[in-house]
C-alpha positions in Angstrom: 105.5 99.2 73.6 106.1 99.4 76.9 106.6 97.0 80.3 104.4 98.6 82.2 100.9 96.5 83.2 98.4 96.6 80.5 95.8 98.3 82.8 93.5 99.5 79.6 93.7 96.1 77.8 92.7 93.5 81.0 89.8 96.6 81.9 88.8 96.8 77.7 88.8 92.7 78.4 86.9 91.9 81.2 83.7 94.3 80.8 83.8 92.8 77.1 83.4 89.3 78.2 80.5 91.0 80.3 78.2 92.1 77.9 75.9 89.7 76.1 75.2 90.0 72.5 71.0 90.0 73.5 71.2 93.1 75.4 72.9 95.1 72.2 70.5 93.0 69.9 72.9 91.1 68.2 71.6 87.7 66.4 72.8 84.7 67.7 74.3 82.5 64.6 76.3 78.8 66.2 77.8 78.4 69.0 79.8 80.8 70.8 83.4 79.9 72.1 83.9 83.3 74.2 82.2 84.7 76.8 80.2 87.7 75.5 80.7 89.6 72.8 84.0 89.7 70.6 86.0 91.8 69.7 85.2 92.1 66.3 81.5 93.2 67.4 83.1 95.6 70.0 85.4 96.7 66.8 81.9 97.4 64.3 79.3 98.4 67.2 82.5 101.2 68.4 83.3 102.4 64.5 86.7 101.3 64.7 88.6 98.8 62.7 88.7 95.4 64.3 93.0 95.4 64.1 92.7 99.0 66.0 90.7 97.5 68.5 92.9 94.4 69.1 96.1 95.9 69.2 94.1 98.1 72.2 93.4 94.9 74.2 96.8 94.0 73.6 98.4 96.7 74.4 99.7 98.0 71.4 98.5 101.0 71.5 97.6 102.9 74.7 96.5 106.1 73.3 92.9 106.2 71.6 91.5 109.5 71.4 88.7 109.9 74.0 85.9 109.6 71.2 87.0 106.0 70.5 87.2 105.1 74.2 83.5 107.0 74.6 82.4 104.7 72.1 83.8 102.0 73.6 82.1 102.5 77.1 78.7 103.0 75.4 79.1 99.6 73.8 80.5 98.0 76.9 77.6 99.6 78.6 79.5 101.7 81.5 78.7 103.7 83.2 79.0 107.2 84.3 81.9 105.6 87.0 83.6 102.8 84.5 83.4 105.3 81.7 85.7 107.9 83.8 87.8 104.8 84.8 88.3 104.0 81.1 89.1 107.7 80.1 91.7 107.6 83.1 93.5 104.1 81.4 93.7 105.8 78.4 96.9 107.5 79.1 100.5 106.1 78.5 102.1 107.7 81.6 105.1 106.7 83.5 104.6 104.5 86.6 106.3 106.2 89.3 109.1 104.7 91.2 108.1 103.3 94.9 108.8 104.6 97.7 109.8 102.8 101.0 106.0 102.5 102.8 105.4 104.7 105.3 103.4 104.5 108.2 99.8 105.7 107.8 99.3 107.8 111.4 96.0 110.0 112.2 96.2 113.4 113.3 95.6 114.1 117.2 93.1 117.0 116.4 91.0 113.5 114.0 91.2 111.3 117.2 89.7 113.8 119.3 87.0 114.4 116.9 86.4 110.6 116.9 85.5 110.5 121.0 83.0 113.3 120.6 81.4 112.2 117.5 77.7 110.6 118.9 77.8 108.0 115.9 79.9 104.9 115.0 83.4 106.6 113.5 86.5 105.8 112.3 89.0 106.4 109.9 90.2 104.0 107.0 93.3 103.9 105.1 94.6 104.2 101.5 94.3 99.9 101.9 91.3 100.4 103.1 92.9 99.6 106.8 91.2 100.8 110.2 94.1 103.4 111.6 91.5 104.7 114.3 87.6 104.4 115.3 85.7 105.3 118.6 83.8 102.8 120.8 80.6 102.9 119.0 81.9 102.0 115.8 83.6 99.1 117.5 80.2 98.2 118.9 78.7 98.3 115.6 81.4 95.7 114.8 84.6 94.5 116.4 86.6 94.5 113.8 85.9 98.0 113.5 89.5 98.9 115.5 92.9 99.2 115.0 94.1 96.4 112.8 91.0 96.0 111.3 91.1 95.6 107.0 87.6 96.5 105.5 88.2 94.3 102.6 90.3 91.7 104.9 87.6 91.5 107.2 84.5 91.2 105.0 85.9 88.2 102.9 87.3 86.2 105.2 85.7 86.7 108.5 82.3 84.9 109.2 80.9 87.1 112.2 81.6 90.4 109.6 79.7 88.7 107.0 77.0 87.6 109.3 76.3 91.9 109.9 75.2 92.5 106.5 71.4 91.4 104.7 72.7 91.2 101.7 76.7 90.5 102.0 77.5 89.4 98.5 75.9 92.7 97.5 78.6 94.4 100.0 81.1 92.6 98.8 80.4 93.7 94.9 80.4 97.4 96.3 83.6 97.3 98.1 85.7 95.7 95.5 84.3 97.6 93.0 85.3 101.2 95.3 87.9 99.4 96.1 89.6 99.2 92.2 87.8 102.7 91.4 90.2 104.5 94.6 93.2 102.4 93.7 93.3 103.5 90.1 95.5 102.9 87.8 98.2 102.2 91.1 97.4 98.2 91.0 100.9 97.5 90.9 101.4 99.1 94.7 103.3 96.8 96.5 100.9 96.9 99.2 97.5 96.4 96.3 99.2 93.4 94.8 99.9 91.5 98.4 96.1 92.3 100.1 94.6 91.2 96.7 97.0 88.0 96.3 95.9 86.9 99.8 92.4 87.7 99.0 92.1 86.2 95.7 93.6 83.0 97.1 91.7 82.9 100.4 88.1 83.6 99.0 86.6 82.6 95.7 84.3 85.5 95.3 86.7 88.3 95.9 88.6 86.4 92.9 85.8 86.5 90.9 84.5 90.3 91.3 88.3 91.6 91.3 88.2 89.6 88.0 85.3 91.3 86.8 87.1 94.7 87.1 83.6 97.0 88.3 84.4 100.2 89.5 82.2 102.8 91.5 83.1 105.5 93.1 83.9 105.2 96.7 81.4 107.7 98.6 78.3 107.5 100.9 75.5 105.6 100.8 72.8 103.9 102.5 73.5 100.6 104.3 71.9 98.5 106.6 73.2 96.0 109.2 72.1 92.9 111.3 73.4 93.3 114.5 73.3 90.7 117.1 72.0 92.6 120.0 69.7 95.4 118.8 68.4 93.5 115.1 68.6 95.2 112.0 69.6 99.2 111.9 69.6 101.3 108.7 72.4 103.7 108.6 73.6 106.4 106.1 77.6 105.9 105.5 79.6 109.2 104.9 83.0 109.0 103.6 84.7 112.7 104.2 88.5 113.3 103.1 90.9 114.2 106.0 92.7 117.2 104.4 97.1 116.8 105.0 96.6 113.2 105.2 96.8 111.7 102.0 94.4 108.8 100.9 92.7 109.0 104.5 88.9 109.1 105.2 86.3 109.8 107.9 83.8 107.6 108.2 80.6 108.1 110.1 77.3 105.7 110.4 74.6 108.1 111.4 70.7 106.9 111.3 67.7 109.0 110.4 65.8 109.8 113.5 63.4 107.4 114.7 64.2 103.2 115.8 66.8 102.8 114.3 68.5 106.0 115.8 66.5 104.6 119.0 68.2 101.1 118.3 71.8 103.0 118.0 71.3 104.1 121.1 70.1 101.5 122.9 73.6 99.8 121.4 75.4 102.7 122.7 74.2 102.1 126.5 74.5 98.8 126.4 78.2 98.9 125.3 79.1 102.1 127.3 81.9 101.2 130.2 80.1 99.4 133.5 76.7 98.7 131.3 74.3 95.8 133.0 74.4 92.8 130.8 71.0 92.8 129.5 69.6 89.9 127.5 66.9 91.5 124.3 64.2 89.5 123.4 64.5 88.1 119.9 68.5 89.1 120.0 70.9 86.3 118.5 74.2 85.2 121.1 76.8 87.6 120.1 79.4 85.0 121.1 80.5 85.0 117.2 81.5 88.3 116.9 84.9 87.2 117.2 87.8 89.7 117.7 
């Protein structure tokens, strides 16, 4: 036994009480008191005794080979990401001691690249915290600046929510790349405080961190309603900033066409000395509050 937290146990857990027994064809005898399926059906649809798999969710034992945690994941239905994030809980290893924070800075030679990038940029933070962005990015969204908090900002600011079609659907994502890039470091000082304020400040971050989905944390498509130009679909990279740990670059770029025309257009009409200039069909951007 050990003290430290039962990472592989609360993960083994929560995707359990995910899974329904229809999807795995399982017949439905009474009336179920757990969500999901139970660990003895986890035990027999894995090929592992049901003791074994209970002393697992206990944390009893934290070392199953990784053909009984493969098993596992196929029955839980991961995927390719949870699977990897299950493999990586499967190892007893000593937490390491903490270290006295220290101050996330970005390099000079990054914040020059930032002003001569033509698309939204900025870099984010191992809390996912905004350390530096150019002027686009902060056009594309004002909290998109120093001080900013991507998770912060997303649950508990109205105008940030207002950006995205589909927000919930944002909000799964960036928890879910959010738990995947933290790891198996949950107890980080710095993890535990954002997510206690979260999960008390906003029901649905409490109820996806509970649900413990993990994807990796890379590019993708995206798509946001902004009040000025109307909707602009954007690719989101997410490069690493090599000698600056736990840093990324990220750039919104559009594919050629309107919505690279509509990035522009937001480009001129934020750009220092800019007419004020009132679009047809555009929404009052009073709410974008700072």
């Amino acid at each position: 036994m050990t003290d430290a937290p039962n990472l592989l146990g609360d993960y083994l857990r929560a995707r359990r009480e995910l899974v329904t027994p229809e999807s795995l064809g399982l017949p439905q005898f009474g009336l179920r008191r757990v969500p999901g399926l139970r660990r003895e059906e986890v035990a027999m649809l894995s090929g592992i005794s049901a003791d074994y798999y209970l002393r697992l969710e206990q944390g009893r034992d934290r070392n199953p080979s990784r053909q009984v945690l493969e098993s596992i994941a196929r029955v839980l239905q991961l995927g390719d990401d949870g699977t990897s994030y299950l493999l990586s809980l499967g190892v007893d290893q000593p937490r390491p001691s903490r270290r006295r924070k220290r101050r996330e800075t970005v390099q000079p030679g990054i914040r020059l690249l930032l002003d001569t990038l033509p698309f939204p940029a900025f870099v984010e933070g191992r809390y996912f915290d905004v350390l530096a962005a150019n002027a686009l990015a902060t056009a594309v969204s004002p909290r998109l600046a120093l001080g900013g908090n991507r998770l912060r900002d997303l649950f508990l600011d109205q105008a940030e929510q207002d950006l995205y079609p589909d927000w919930r659907l944002a909000a799964k994502q960036v928890v879910a790349g959010f738990r995947e890039w933290v790891g198996t470091d949950v107890d980080d000082p710095e993890v535990v405080e954002l997510v206690g304020r979260l999960s008390i400040a906003s029901p649905l971050f409490r109820e996806l961190w509970a649900r413990h989905d993990v994807v990796k944390y890379e590019g993708s498509a995206m798509s946001i309603n902004h009040p000025r130009v109307g909707e602009i679909a954007m690719y989101r990279e997410k490069l690493a900033i090599t000698g600056a740990a736990g840093q990324l670059l990220v750039i919104y770029h559009p594919a050629p066409g309107a919505d690279a025309e509509k990035l522009a257009l937001l480009a001129s009409l934020t750009a220092p000395d800019a007419p004020s200039v009132d679009l047809p069909g555009a929404s009052d951007p009073a709410h974008l509050r700072q």
